[in-house]
C-alpha positions in Angstrom: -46.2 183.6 -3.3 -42.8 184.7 -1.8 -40.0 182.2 -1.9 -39.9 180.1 1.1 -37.8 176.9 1.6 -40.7 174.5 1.3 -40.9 176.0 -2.2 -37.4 174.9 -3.1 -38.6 171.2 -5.2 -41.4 173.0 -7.0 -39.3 176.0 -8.3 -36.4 173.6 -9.1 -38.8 171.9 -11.3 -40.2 174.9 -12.9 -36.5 175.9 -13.9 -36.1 172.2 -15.1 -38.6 173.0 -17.9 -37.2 176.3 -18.4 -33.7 175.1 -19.3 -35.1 172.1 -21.5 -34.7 174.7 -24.6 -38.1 175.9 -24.8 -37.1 179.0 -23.2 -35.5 180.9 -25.4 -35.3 184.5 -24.1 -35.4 184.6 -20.4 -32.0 183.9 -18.9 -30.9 185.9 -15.7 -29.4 183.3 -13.3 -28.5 179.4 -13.8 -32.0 177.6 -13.7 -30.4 174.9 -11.1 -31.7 173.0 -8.6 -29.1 175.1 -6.7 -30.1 178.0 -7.8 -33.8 177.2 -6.8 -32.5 176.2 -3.5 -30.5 179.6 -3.0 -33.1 181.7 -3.8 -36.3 180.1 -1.9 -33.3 180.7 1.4 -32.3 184.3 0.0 -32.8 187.3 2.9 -32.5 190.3 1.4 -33.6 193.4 -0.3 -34.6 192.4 -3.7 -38.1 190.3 -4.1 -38.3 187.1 -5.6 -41.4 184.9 -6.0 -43.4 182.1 -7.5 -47.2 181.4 -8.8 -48.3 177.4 -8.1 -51.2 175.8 -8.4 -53.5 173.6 -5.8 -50.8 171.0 -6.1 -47.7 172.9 -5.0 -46.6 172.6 -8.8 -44.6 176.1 -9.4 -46.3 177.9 -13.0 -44.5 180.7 -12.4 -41.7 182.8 -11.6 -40.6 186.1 -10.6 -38.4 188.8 -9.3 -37.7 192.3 -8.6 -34.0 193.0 -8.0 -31.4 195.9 -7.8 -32.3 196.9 -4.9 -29.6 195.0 -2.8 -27.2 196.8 -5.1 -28.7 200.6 -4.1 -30.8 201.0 -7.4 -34.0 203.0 -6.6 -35.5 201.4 -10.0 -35.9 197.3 -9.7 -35.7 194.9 -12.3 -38.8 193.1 -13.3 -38.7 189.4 -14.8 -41.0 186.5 -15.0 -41.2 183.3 -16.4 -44.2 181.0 -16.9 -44.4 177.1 -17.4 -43.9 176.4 -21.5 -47.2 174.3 -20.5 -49.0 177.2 -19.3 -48.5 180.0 -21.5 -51.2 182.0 -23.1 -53.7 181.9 -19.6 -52.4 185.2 -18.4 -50.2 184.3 -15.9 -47.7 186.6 -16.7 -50.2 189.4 -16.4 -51.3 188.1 -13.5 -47.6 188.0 -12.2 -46.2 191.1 -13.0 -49.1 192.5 -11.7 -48.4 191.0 -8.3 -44.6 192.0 -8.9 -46.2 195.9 -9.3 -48.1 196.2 -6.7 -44.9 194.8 -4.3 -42.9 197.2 -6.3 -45.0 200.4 -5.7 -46.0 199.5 -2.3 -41.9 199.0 -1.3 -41.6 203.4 -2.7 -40.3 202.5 -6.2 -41.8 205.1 -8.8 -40.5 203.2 -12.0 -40.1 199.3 -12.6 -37.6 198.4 -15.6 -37.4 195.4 -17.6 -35.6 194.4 -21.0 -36.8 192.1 -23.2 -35.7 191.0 -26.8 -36.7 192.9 -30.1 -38.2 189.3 -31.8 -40.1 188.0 -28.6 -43.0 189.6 -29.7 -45.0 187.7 -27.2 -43.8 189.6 -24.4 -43.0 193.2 -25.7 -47.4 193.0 -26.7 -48.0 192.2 -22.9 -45.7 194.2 -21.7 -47.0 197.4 -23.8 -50.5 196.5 -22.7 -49.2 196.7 -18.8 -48.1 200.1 -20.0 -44.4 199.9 -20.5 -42.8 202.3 -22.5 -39.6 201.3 -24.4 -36.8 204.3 -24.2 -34.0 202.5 -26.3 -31.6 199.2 -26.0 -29.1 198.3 -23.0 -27.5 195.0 -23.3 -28.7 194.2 -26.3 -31.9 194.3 -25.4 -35.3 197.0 -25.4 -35.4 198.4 -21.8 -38.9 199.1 -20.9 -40.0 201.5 -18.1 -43.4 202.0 -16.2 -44.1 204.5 -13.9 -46.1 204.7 -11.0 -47.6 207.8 -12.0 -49.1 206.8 -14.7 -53.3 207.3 -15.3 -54.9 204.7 -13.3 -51.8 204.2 -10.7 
């Protein structure tokens, strides 16, 4: 699931069909072929990875960052496939993105999302964020590792 460069055509794809306009909320870096190619070469701090299927087709992607900038608190974002939505991939995902999180020492993942995706701010509350205001013009939601369960 990590980015590797063999994964380069597949995630280039993916961000193919998340530029077409379907993707309305999710936006963090240029979804370019170069882009794809940058990060499946990237050696660093921050995580960055992608779900495929049986025939190396990318349905997903995702990151944790901040940490090559010092934050103790990473970033969490995903995107799925427009034709894959609604299977649980993103659940599946972020859960993947947690577990990576929690076992690297972090005791709280971030994320923002916007107020009208709806969509995402339902999963995201049922993963247990908790929303503690806006930044960027967006909700930021928190979940901590020491939450019942964790």
């Amino acid at each position: 699931m990590p980015l590797v460069p063999a994964r380069a055509q597949a995630l280039a794809d993916l961000f193919g069909q998340l530029s077409d306009g379907r993707n309305r909320f999710f936006h963090p870096h240029p979804f370019t072929p170069a882009e794809a190619s940058r990060l499946c070469t990237y050696d660093g701090n921050d995580y960055y990875c992608v779900l495929v299927d049986r025939a190396d087709r990318a349905l997903g992607y995702g990151y944790l960052r901040g940490w090559d900038e010092g934050y103790q608190e990473p970033s969490l974002g995903v995107a799925i496939h427009p034709e894959f939505r609604g299977r649980g991939l993103a659940q599946f995902l972020m859960e993947r993105l947690h577990d990576v999180a929690w076992s690297r020492g972090a005791s709280v993942i971030r994320l923002r999302v916007h107020d009208s995706n709806d969509t995402a701010k339902r999963l995201y509350t049922r993963l247990g964020y908790v929303f503690v205001g806006h930044e960027l013009g967006e909700l930021l939601g928190r979940l901590s590792s020491t939450m019942e369960g964790r």
